[in-house]
N, C-alpha and C positions, 0 to 999 in steps of 0.2 A: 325901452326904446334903445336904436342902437344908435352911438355915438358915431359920426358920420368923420370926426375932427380929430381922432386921435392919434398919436402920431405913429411912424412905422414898425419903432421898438419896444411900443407897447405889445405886452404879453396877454394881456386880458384882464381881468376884473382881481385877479389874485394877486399881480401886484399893484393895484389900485393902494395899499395903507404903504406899499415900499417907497423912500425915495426916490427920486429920479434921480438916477447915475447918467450924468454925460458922455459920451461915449467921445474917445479924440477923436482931435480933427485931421482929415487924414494927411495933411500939410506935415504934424509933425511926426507921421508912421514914412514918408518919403526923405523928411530931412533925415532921421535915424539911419535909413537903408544909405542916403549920398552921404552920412557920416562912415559910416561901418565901408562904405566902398573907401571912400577918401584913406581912411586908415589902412584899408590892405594895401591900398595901392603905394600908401607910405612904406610899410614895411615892407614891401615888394622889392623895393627900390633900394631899401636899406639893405637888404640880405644880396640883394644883386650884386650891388659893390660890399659885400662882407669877403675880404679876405685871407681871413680867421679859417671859414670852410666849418664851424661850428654846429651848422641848422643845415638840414635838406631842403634847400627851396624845391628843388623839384616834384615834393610829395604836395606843395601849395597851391604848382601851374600845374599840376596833370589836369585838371576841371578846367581852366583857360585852354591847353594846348589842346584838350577832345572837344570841345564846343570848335575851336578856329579850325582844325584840322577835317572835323565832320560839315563844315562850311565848304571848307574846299573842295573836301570829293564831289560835295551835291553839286558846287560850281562847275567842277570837272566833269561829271557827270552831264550836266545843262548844255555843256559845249560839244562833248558828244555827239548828243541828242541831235543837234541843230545840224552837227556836219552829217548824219546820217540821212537827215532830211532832207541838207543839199543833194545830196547821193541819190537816192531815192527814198518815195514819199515810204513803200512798204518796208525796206528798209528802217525809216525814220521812227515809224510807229512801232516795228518790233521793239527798235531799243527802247523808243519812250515806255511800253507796257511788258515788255519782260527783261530783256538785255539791262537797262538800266539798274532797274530796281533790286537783282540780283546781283548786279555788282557794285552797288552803293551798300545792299548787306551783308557780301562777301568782303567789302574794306571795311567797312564799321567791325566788323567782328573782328577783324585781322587784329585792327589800330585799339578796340576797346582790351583784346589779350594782351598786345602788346604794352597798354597803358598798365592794364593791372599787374602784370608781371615787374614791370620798373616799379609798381607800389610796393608789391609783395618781398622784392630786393632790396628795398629801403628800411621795412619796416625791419627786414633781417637783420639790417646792420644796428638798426635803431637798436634791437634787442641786443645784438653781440655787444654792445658799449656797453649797455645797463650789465651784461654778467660779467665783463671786463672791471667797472666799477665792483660788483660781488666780489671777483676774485681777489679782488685787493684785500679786500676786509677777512674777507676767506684766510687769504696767506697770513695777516695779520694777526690772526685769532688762533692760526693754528701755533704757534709759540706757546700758545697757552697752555694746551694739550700737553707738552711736553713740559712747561713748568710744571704740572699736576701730577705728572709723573715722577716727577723727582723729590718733590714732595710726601708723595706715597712712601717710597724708596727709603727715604729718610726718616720718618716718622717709623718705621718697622724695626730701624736700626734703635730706637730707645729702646732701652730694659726694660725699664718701668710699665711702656706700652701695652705688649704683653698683657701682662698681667690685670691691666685695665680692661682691656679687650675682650679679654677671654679665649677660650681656645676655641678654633671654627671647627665647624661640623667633621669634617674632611681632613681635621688636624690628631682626633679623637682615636686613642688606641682600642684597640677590641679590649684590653682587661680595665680602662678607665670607665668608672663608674656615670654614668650621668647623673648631675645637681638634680635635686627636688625640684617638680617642676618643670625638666627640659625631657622633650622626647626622645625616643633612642631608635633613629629612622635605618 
């Protein structure tokens, strides 16, 4: 028999032994999204008046300024349209079904290069600080290199060293024997 009653998220007879999972209610998937807005629009606010200059707000509003700005043109666009009409009706329809549409794709594309190009310049700078931070530790560390150096330096000047060492391949006279053991390249 089939069950006439069962409800929508039921899966079928397989998960018949599984619990029933409650799915939320979507009341609290709407307050989440009016929190998550409430808080950008905090920090929005905050970094507006930050006069630190610390954060790029503007890598935050490029998604606010292309939504309001691709409003505009379509607005811009609509009022066109209309004076075109007034004008004349063939007029009117050209723009409506070619003129317009061509040049609401001709601004989008202009305004979405130009958006990404302010991205792609932020992200530069973003990066030149992170290797400005490197270079520091960079400059820092190379001090090191030259303590190491001098240490070398020093450590050749003992007598005793030598002799600990041994003599390097490249130190080795043609009539000196090599030890048992060591190859003779």
């Amino acid at each position: 028999m089939v069950d006439d009653h069962r409800e929508s998220n039921d899966t079928g007879p397989a998960d018949a032994g599984a619990p029933h999972q409650p799915e939320p209610p979507q009341g609290d998937a709407v307050n989440e999204r009016l929190r998550r807005g409430l808080f950008w629009a905090l920090q929005y606010w905050r970094e507006l008046f930050n006069f630190r200059f610390d954060k790029y707000l503007i890598i935050q509003v490029i998604p606010g300024v292309y939504g309001v700005a691709l409003t505009a043109i379509g607005l811009g666009l609509v009022y066109l349209c209309a004076e075109a009409f007034m004008a004349s009706t063939w007029r009117g329809l050209f723009f409506l079904f070619v003129g317009g549409p061509l040049l609401f794709l001709f601004m989008a594309t202009l305004l979405r290069a130009l958006l990404e190009f302010y991205m792609v310049v932020f992200k530069i700078s973003e990066h030149v600080d992170q290797l400005v931070g490197l270079r520091d530790t960079v400059d820092r560390l190379s001090g090191i290199g030259d303590s190491v150096d001098e240490m070398v330096s020093v450590t050749r000047r003992i007598p005793f060293w030598r002799v600990l060492a041994g003599p390097r391949r490249g130190d080795m006279r043609r009539n000196d024997k090599p030890r048992p053991g060591e190859r003779d390249d």
